[in-house]
C-alpha positions, -999 to 999 in steps of 0.1 A, spaced: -161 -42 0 -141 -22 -25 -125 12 -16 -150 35 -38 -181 16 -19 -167 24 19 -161 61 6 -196 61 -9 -211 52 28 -183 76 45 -198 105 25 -232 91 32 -229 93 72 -207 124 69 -235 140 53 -262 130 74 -270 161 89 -273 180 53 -305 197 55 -315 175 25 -307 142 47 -312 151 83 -349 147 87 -349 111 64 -340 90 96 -361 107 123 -390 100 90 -383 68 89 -384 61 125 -421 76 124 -434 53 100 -426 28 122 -448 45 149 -420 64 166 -425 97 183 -400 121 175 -384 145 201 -366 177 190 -338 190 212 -322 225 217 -298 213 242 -268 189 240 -266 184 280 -303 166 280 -296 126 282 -309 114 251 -311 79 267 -337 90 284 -359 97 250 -347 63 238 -357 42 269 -394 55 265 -394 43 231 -388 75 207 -363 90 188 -343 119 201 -336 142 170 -312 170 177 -324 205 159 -301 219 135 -310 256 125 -317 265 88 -282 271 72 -287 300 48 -289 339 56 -324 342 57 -341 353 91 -371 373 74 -390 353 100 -374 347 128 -364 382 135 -403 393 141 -393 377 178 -355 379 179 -333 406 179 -308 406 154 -281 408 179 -288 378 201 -277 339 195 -273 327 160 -285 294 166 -317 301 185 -327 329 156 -315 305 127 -337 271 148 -367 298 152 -366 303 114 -365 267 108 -398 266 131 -416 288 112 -407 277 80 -420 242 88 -387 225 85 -395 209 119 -435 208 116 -430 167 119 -413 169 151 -439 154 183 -425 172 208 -397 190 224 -374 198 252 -361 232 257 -338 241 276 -333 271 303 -296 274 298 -297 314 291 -325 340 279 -317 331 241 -325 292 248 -358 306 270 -368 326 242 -369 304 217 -387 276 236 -413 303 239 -423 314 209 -415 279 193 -442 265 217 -466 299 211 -461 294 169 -460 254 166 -480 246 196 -464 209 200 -481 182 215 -453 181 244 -434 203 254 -411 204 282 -382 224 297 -350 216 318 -323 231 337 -293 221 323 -262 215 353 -237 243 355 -215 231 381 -199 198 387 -211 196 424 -229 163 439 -259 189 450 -256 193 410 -259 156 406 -288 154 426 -309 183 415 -303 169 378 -315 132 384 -344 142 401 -355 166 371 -344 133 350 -371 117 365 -397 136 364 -395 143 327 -388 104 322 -423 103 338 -436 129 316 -422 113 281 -432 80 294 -469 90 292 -466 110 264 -452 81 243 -473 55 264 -442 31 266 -431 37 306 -393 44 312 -380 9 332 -348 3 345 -340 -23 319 -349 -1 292 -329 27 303 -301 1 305 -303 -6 274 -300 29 262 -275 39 283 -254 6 269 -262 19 234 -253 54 235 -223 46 251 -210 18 225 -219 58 200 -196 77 223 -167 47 221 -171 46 185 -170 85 178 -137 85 204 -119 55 181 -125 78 158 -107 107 173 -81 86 184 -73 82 144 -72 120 146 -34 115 162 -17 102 134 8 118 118 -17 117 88 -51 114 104 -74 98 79 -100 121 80 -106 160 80 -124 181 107 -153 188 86 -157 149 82 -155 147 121 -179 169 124 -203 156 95 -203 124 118 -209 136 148 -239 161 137 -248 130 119 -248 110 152 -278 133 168 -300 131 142 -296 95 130 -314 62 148 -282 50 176 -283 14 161 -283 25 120 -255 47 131 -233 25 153 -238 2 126 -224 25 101 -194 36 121 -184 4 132 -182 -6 93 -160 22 83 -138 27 112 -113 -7 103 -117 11 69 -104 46 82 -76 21 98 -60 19 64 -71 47 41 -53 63 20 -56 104 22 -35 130 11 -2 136 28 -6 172 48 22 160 72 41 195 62 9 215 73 5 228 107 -24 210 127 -50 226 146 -75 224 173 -110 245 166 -130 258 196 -171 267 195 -204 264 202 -234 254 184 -211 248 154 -229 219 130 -221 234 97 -186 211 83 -185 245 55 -166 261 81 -140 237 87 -135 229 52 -132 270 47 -101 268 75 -86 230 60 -85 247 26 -65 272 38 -37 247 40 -38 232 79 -53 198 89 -84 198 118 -69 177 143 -93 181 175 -122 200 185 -136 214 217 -171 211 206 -208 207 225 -218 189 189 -181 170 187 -156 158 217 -174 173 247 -209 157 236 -190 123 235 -164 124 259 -171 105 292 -194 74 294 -226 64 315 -215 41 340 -233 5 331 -231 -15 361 -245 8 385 -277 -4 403 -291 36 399 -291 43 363 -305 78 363 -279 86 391 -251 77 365 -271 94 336 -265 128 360 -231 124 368 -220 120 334 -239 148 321 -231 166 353 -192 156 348 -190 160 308 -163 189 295 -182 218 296 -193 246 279 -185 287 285 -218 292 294 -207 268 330 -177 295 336 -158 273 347 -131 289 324 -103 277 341 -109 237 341 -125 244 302 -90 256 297 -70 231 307 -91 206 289 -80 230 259 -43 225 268 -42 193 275 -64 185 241 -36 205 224 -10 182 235 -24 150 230 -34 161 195 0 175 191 -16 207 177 4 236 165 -20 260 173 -57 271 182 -88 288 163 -115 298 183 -150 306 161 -171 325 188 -204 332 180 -202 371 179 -233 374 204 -219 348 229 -212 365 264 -199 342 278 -174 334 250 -164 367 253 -163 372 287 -136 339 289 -115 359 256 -88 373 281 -84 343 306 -82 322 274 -59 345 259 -35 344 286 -30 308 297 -24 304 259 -2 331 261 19 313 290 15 278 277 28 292 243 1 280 222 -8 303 189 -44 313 193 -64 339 170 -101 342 180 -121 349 150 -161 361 152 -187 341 133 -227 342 129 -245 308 125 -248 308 85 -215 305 67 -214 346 57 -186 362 48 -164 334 32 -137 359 23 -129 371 56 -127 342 76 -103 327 45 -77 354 52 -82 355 89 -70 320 89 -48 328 63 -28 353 83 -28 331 114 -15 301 94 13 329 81 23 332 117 31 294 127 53 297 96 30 281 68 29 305 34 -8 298 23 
């Protein structure tokens, strides 16, 4: 297949979670009489959704300013995300979802689940607790809730959870997570062959998008990526982004414009969704299913700052990154409550770090332009 086709289906998959494409596959799977599951949470096993016989379909918040909506139940100074996925609610953007999964993870995650149950009134609804600390107790308490929303999405979608099936799912998602990671392996070159806001177009692109179509694609482009030929920004300093509930790629092509190259992320929709796989050969699948999401890099929200951290440093080196951007969502606590022990292990590793506030919309474009710009300035870059 000629060059121009492959980067015709690159753009295709890295722009499967555009609000124009990110609904077509979760569609498409309920024409053929799939039930679609929406999901606020990243640490919920979507194998679990699969083995029963639906589609999990991640939910991705509306990407514009607009909140007219939304902010009849939210404050304005509360979580991006949930406000911007509440809008998307009651616009209708979401109206052919089946069901959904909340998630309990903090008041903002609560409070959305609410009043998207009380406005859309979905045929299932369901909440979980997501794991906070890697603990065997941890392990346990999360399989057993495992199972008993298994149970629950097994009647809903009348196709009963089996072990075989769950197998099957578990083997499937995993061959997505080895995929994604030969993908950021390419991310060590010298030159990688693909931006950050590509990365993260595939990766947002991955929870939207039916496991097989997707492996199917990736596996296709990746020899591909092997050989293509990109732009030579060996002279530009590389860089590792940090966030939460980031799925918009305009914000990493905002930084990568600036004149750096995207090297790694420490992301709940890029490498901490993917890292670590489901063990396959164990005789207790939905005991593996917990200790992976149990064992999974975490997120702020766990405080365990210090081992998040480290996976930050030692991210850093592998990637050979000259420095660190952190894009906190300005009404993250926890994010903010981390700021000074991440400050100062960067601080003592010697690793350049600015921390720069963002809402969930791409806003003020300006601002975060000469943010960067100045931070770039100080790893000796002239932008």
């Amino acid at each position: 297949m000629s060059d121009e086709k492959m980067e015709s289906r690159l753009s295709a998959l890295v722009k499967g979670n555009n609000p124009e494409n990110r609904k077509k596959h979760a569609l498409e799977a309920k024409k053929k009489g799939k039930k679609i599951i929406g999901l606020q949470c990243t640490y919920f096993p979507v194998e679990v959704i699969y083995a029963a016989g639906m589609h999990p379909w991640r939910v991705t918040g509306t990407w514009d300013a607009d909140l007219s909506r939304s902010i009849v139940y939210r404050p304005s100074d509360s979580c991006q995300y949930c406000s911007h996925a509440l809008e998307a609610v009651l616009r209708g953007d979401v109206k052919f979802l089946d069901g959904v999964i909340g998630s309990s993870w903090d008041e903002d995650r609560r409070g959305l689940f609410e009043a998207w149950c009380y406005e859309s009134k979905p045929a299932l609804s369901l909440k979980f607790t997501p794991p906070r600390n890697k603990t065997e107790v941890c392990e346990r308490y999360f399989a057993e809730e495992i199972s008993e929303i298994a149970a629950a999405l097994g009647d809903f979608s009348g196709q009963k959870m089996t072990k075989e099936s769950l197998s099957q799912a578990i083997k499937d998602c995993n061959l997505t997570r080895r995929l994604v990671l030969q993908l950021y392996e390419l991310r060590k070159r010298p030159i990688p062959p693909v931006s950050g806001a590509e990365v993260l177009g595939i990766t947002t692109a991955a929870m939207v998008m039916d496991k097989d179509e997707f492996n199917t694609e990736l596996q296709a482009l990746l020899p591909y990526l092997e050989h293509r030929q990109v732009k030579d920004k060996s002279g530009q300093p590389r860089i590792l982004i940090t966030s939460d509930m980031l799925d918009n790629p305009q914000f990493l092509e905002i930084i990568e414009n600036e004149g750096c190259q995207i090297v790694m992320d420490d992301l709940d929709t890029g490498s901490r969704y993917f890292h670590k796989l489901v063990d396959e050969y164990t005789a207790d699948p939905i005991a593996a299913l917990a200790r992976r999401y149990v064992w999974r890099p975490a997120d702020p929200s766990a405080y365990n700052w210090e081992e998040q951290i480290q996976q930050i440093i030692e991210w850093v080196k592998d990637y050979r990154a000259d420095g660190v951007i952190e894009l906190y969502e300005e009404f993250s606590p926890p994010r903010q409550w981390r700021a000074p022990l991440l400050l100062r292990e960067m601080a003592r590793q010697n690793i350049p770090l600015v921390r720069i506030g963002r809402g969930y919309d791409v806003g003020n474009v300006g601002q975060l332009s000469t943010r960067v710009g100045a931070f770039l300035e100080t790893l000796g870059v002239v932008v």
